[in-house]
Backbone as a ProteinNet text record, in pm:
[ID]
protein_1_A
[PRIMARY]
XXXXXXXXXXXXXXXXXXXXXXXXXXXXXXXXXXXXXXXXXXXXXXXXXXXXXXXXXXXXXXXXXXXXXXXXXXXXXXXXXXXXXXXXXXXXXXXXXXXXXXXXXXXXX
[TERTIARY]
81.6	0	86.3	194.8	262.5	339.7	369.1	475.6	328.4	251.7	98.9	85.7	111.3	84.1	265.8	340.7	489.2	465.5	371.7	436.7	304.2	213.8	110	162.6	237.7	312.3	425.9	470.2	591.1	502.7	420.4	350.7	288.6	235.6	209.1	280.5	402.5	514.3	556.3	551.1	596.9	529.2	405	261.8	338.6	380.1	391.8	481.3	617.8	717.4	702.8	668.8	624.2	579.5	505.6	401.7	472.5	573.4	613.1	750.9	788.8	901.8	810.2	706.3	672.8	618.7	593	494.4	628.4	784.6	850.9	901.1	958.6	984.8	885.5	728	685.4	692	670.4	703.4	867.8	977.4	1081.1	1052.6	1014.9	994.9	922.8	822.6	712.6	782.8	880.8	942	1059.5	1114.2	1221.9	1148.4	1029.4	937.8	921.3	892	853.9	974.9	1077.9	1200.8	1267.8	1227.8	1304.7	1172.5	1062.3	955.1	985.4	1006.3	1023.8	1151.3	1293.5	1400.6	1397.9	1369.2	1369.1	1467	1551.3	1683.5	1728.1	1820.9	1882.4	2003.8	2133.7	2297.4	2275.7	2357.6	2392.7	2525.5	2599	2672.6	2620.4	2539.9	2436.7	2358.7	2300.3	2229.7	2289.6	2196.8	2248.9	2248.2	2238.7	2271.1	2143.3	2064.3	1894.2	1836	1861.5	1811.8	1907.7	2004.6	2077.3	2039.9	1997	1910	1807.3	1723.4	1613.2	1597.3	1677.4	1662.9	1755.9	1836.5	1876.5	1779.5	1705.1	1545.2	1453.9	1448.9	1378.3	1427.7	1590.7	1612.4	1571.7	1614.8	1604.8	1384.6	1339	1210.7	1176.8	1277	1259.7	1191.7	1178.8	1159.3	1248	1353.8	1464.8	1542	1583.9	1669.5	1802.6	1903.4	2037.4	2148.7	2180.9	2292.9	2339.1	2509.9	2596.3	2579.2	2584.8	2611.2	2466.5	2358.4	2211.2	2111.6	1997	1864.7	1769.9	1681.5	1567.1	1443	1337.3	1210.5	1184.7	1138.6	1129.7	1003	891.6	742.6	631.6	688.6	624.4	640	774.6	783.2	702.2	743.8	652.9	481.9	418.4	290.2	242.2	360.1	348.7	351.5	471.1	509.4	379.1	356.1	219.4	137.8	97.2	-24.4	71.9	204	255.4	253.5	291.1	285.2	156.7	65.8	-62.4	-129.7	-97.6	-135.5	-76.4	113.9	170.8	96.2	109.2	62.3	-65.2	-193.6	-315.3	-306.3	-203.9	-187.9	-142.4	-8.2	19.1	-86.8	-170.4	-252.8	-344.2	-392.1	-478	-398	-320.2	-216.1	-220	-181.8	-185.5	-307.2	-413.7	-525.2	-579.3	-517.6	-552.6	-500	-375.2	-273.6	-308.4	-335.8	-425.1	-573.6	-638.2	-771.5	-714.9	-572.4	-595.3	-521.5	-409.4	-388.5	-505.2	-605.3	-757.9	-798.1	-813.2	-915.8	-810.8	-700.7	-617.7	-603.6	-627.3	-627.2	-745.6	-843	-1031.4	-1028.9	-1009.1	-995.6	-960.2
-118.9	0	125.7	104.4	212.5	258.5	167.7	149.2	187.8	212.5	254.8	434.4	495.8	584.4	690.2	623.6	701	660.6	581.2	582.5	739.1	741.7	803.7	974.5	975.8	1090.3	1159.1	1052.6	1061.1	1109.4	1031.9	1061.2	1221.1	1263	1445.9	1480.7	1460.8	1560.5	1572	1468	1479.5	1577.5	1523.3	1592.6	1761.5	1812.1	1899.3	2008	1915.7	1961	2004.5	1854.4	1890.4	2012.2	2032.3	2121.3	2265.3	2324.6	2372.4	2431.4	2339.7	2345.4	2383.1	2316.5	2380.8	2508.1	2550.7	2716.3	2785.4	2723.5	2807.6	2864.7	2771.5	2775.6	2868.2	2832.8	2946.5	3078.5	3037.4	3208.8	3300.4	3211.5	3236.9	3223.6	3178.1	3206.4	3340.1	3379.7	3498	3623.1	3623.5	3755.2	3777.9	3645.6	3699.6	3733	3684.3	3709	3907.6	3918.9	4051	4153	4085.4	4219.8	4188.1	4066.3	4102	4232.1	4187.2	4286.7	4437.4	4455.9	4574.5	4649.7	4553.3	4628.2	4610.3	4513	4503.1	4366.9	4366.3	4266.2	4277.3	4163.5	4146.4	4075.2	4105.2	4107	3997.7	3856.8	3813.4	3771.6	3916.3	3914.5	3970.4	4015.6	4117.4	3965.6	3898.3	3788.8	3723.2	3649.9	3542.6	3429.5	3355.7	3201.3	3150	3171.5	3157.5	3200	3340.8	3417	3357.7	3303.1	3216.6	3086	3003.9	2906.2	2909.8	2940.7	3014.3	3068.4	3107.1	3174	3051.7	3001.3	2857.8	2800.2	2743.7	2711.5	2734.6	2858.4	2972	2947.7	2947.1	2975.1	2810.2	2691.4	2570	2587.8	2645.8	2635.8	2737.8	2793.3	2881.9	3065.5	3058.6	3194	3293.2	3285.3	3373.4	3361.4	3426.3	3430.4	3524.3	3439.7	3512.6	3562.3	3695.8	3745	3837.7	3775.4	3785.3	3749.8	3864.5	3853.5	3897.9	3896.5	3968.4	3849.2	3873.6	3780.6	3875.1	3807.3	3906.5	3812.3	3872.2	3790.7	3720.7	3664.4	3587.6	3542.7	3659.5	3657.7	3518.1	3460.7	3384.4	3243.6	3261.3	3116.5	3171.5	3287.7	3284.4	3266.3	3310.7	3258.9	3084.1	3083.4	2906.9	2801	2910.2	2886.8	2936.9	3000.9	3081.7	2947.4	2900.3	2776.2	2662.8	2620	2515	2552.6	2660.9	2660.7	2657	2676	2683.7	2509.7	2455	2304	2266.7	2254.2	2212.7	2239.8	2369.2	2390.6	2338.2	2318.5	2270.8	2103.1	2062.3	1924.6	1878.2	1933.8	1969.5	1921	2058.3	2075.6	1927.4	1915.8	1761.5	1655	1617.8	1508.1	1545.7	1671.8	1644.5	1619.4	1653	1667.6	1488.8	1433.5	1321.5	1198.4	1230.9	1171.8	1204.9	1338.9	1348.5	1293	1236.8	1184.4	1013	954.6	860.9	803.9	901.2	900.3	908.5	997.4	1020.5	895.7	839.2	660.6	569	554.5	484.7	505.5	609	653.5	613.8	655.6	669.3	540.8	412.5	282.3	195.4
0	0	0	28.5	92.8	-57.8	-130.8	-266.6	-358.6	-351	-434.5	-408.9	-319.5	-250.6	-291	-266.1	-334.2	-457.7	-518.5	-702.7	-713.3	-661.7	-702.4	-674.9	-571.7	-549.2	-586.6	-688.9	-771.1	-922	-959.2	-1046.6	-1046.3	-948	-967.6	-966	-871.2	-913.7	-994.4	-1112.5	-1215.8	-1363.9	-1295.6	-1377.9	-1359.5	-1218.3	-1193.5	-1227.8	-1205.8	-1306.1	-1434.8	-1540.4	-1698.1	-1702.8	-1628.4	-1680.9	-1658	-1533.4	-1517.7	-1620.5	-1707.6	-1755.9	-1859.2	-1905.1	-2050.5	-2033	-1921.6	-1914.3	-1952.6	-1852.3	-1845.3	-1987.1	-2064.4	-2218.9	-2262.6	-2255.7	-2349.1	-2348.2	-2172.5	-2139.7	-2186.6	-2184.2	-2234.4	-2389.3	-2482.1	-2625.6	-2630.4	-2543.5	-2598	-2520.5	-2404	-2374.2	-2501.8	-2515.7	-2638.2	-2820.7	-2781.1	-2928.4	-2906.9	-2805.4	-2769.9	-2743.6	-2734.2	-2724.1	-2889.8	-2962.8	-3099	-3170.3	-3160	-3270.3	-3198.3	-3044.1	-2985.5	-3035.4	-3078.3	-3106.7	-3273.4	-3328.1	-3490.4	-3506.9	-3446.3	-3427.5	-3310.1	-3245.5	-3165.1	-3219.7	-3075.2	-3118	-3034.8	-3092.7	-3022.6	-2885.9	-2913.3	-2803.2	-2674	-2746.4	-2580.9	-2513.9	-2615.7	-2489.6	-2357.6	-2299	-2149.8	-2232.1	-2173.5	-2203.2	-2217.3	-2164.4	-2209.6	-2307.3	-2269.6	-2394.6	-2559.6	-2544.9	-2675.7	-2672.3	-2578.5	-2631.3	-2657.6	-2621.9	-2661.7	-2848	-2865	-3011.4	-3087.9	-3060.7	-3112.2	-3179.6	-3073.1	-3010.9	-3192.6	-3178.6	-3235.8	-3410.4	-3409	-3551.2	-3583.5	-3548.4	-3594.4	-3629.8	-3545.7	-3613.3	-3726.9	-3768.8	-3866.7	-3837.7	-3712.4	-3653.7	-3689.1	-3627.1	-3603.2	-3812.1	-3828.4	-3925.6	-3878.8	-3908.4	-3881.5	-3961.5	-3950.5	-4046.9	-3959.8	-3977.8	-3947	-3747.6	-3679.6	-3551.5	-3516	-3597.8	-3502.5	-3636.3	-3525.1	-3516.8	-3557.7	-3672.7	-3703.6	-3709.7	-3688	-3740	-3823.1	-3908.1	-4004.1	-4011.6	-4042.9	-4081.1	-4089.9	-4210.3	-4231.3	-4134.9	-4100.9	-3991.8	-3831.7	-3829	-3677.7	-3660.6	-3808.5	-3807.3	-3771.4	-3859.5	-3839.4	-3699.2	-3644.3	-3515.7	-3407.5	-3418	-3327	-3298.8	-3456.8	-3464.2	-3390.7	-3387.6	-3347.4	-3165.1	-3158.7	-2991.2	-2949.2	-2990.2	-2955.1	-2915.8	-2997.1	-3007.9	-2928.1	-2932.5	-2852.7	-2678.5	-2668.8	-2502.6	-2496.2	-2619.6	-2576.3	-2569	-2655.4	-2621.4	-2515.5	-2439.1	-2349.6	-2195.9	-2179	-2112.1	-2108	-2204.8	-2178.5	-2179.5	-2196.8	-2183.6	-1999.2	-1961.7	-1798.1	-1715.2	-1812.7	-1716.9	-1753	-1877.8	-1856	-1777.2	-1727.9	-1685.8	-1551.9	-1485.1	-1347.5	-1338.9	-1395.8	-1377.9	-1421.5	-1457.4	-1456.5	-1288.3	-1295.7	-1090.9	-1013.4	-1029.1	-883.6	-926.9	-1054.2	-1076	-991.7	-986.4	-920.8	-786.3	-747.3	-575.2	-544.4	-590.9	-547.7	-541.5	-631.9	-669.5	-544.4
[MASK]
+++++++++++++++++++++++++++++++++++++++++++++++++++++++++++++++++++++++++++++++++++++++++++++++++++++++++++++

């Protein structure tokens, strides 16, 4: 009973984490979405180490376009990207809420 009760508590935390790491990312994609359209471009010697993975992140999905030492928008991929984060976080979201209603059937049980 006891090995039922730590898997079930290992299991939200985990629910808990995921979920935490993916808010965090988006929220780190949409502050750096919002300081490239605010400046026009960004240098990449001015970034942190986040803020450069992050746009890594960004150029491999075709967001970011890069020349030379600075990062610019790249129109047509961020539309695309908009619809992909959107799904992603709504898929996201029900994947946890289904994964928490299959832990309460296993506890309630």
């Amino acid at each position: 009973m006891a090995a039922r009760g730590l898997a079930t508590a290992g299991s939200l935390i985990l629910i808990a984490l995921t979920c935490i790491a993916i808010a965090k990312r988006l929220e780190r994609e949409r502050r750096f979405l919002r300081k490239l359209r605010e400046n026009g471009s960004v240098s990449f010697n001015e970034m942190s180490d986040a803020e450069r993975d992050t746009a890594e992140s960004l150029q491999e999905a075709g967001v970011l376009r890069v020349d030379r030492n600075r990062g610019y928008v790249e129109p047509e991929g961020l539309r695309a990207f908009r619809h992909r984060r959107v799904r992603f976080a709504l898929s996201g979201a029900v994947t946890a809420i289904l994964f928490a209603i299959v832990v309460a059937y296993v506890l309630l049980r």
